[in-house]
N, C-alpha and C positions, 0 to 999 in steps of 0.2 A: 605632419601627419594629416592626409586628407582624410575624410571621415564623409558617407554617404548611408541613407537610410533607404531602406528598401520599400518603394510604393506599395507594395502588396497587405493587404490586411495578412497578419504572419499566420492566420489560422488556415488559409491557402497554400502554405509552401506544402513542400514535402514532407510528408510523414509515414515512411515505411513500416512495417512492420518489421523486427526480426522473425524471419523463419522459424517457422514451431520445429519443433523436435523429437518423435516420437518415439526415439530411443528411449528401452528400458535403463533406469540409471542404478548404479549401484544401492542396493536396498538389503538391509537385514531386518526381516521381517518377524521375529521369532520374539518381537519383547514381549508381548503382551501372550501371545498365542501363537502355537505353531503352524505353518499354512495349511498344514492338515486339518487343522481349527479354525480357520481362519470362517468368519461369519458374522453379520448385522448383529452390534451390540446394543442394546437398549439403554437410555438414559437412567440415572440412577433418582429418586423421589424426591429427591433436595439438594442443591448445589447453592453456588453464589448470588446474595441477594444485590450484592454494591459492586456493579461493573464500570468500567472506564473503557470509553472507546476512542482512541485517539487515530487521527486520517489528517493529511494533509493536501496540499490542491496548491497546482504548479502552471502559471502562464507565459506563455511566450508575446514579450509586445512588443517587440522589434527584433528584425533583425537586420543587423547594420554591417557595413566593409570598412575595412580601415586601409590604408592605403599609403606604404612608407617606402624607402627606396630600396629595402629587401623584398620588394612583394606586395600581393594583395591579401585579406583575412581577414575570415569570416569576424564576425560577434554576435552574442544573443545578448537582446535588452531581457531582463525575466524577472517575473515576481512569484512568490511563492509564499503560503500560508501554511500553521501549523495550529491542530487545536485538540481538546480533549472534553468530551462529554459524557458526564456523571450519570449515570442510571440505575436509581431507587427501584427494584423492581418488588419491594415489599408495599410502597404505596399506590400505585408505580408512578413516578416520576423524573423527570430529566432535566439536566443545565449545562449549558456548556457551563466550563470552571475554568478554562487556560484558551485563550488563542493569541495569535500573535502572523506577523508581517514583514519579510524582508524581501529587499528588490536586488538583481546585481547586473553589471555587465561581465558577462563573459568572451573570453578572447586571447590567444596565445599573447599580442603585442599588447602593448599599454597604449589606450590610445591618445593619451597627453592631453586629456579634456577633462573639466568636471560633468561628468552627469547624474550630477545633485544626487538623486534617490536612486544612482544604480552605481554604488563602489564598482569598482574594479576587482573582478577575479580571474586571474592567472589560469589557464587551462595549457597543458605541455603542447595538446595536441591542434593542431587545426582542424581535423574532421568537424562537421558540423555535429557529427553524431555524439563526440566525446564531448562537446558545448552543451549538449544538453542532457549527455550524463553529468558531467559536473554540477549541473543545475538540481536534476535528480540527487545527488550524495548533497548537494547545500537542504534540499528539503528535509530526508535522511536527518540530518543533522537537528533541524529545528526542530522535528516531529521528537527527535530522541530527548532534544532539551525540554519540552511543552509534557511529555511522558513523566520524564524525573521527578519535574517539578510536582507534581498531582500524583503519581502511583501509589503513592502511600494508602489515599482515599479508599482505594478499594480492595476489595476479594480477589477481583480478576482484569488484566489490563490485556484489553485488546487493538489491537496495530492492526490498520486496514492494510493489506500487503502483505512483504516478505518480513519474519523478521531479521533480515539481518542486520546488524547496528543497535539492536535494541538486546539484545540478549542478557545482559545486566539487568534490565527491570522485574524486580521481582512477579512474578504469578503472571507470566506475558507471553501472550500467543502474539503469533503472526495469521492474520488471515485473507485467503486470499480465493476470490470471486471467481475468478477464470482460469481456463487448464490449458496451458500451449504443451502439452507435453505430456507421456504417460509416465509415471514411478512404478510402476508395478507390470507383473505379465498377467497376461489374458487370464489364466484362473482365479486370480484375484481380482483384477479388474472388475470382474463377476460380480463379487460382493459387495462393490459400489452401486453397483445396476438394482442390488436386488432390496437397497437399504430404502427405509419408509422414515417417513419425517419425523424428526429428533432422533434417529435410529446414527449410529457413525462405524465405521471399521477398525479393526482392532487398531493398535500402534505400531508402528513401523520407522527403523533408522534409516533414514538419506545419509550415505556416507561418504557421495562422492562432493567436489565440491566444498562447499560450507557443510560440514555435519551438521544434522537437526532431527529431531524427531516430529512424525507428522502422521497425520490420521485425517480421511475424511467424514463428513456430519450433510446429512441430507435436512434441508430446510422447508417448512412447511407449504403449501401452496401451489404445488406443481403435479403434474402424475410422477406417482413411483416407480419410475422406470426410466433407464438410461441414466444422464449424467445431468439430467435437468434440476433444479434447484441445489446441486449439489458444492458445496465448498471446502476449501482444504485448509488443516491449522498447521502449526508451525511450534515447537516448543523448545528451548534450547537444549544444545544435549549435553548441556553440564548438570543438569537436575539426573539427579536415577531413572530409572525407569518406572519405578514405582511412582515417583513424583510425576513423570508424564501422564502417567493413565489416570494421577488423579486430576490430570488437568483437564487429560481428552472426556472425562464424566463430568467437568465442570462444563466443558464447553458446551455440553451434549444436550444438558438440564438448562442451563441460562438462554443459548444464543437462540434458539429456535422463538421464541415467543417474539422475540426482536423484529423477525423477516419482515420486508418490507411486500407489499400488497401490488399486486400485475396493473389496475389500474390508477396508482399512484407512482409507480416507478419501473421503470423499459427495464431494471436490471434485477426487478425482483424474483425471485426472495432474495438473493444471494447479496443484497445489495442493505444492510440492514437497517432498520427506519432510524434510529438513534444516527448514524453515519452519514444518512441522506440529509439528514434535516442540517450536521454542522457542516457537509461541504456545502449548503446552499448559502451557509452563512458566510464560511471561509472566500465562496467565491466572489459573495459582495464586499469582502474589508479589503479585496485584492484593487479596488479603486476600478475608477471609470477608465476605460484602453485611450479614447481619443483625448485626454487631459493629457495621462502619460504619455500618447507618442505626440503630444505637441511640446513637450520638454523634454522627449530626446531629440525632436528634432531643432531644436533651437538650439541645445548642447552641441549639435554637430555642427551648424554652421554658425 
């Protein structure tokens, strides 16, 4: 097996985007409110004071070829973190409680080498694209185990993202910062535009897909209008319905005081301070790049 590392710093290569989508997706809209009704709800006076917010953060630091006498193929060197951060918002106060660190090498073949800090994982596919989904479902995974561990802690567990894979965690939204795609048609849509900060839209079933129940929550700090400061949650839809709406009024009351501030962070509000503050941390336990790619490249040759 020859084995070659690629000179490029990996944050150069290619990184497409998937295509947005702006197909309406299958939607029952009628839990909460009829679209008849359908209009900006107001936060309720007291919600959750002990939330958890759990995010994780995924690096690419090599990407290498392997080279056997069926072929050439790809691999990704990759590290990835997983953490959870406690927030007192009765004193208010925050800690991370859980993080944690694993590396791996991804790639269809084995490549018959030790590289120390990056086991071997199996991926069916060669596309490079499915290397670093697999890499994505390993994060998935730690994020979900760093969750378990600590959800107990709190009122309300929030997961930066989708949730899917987390849906067992008690009292646990998904949430997620950016919109490649509508769920609703144009006269609803509306009532996203017309929502003011802490304000959210009623609840709504996504049933194509992974089913989930989902509502969006406009965040403080932005004009009230269009789709700016605006974020979408996530609840599983094995809870009732009634169990969601009481989640979409937790989210409503809690997460708004969290937003993070325009000149402290390019993705504010949407991007929440509690959240900002443990990727910065998750992104320094991920280690220094030029350590790691001088021991994978030693591992290859």
């Amino acid at each position: 097996m020859q084995i070659t590392v690629d000179a490029w710093d990996p944050s150069f290569a290619d990184n497409s985007e998937s295509p947005s989508r702006s197909s309406v997706a299958e939607v029952r809209t009628d839990v909460e409110l009829s679209a008849e009704q359908w209009a900006p709800i107001d936060a309720p006076a007291s919600g959750p004071t002990r939330l958890l917010l759990i995010d994780g953060v995924r690096r690419i630091d090599a990407r290498v070829e392997l080279l056997d006498e069926s072929g050439r193929w790809p691999g990704l060197c990759v590290s990835w973190a997983a953490g959870a951060v406690l927030c007192d918002l009765d004193r208010p106060a925050s800690a991370v409680t859980e993080a944690a660190v694993e590396r791996g090498l991804f790639a269809t073949v084995d490549p018959e080498a030790d590289f120390g800090r990056y086991p071997f994982h199996r991926v069916e596919a060669a596309d490079p694209a499915d290397l670093v989904a697999a890499s994505q479902m390993e994060m998935a995974r730690l994020e979900a185990k760093v969750a378990a561990q600590v959800a107990a802690e709190a009122e309300l567990a929030v997961l930066d993202g989708p949730l899917r894979g987390h849906k067992e965690l008690p009292n646990s939204v998904g949430y997620i910062k950016s919109h490649h795609r509508s769920y609703l048609r144009g006269d609803l849509n509306a009532v996203i535009e017309r929502l003011k900060p802490g304000q959210r839209t009623p609840v709504f079933h996504l049933m194509a897909g992974w089913p989930r129940y989902s509502w969006y929550l406009r965040l403080p700090g932005t004009r009230s209008r269009g789709w700016a400061g605006v974020a979408r949650l996530e609840a599983s839809d094995s809870l009732t319905e009634d169990e969601a709406v009481l989640l979409a009024d937790a989210t409503a009351q809690a997460l708004p005081p969290l937003g993070s501030a325009a000149h402290k962070d390019a993705r504010a509000p949407q991007n929440l301070t509690p959240i900002a503050g443990l990727e910065r941390r998750l992104k320094r336990m991920l280690g220094d790049t030029r350590l790691l790619l001088r021991g994978i490249r030693s591992a290859a040759y």
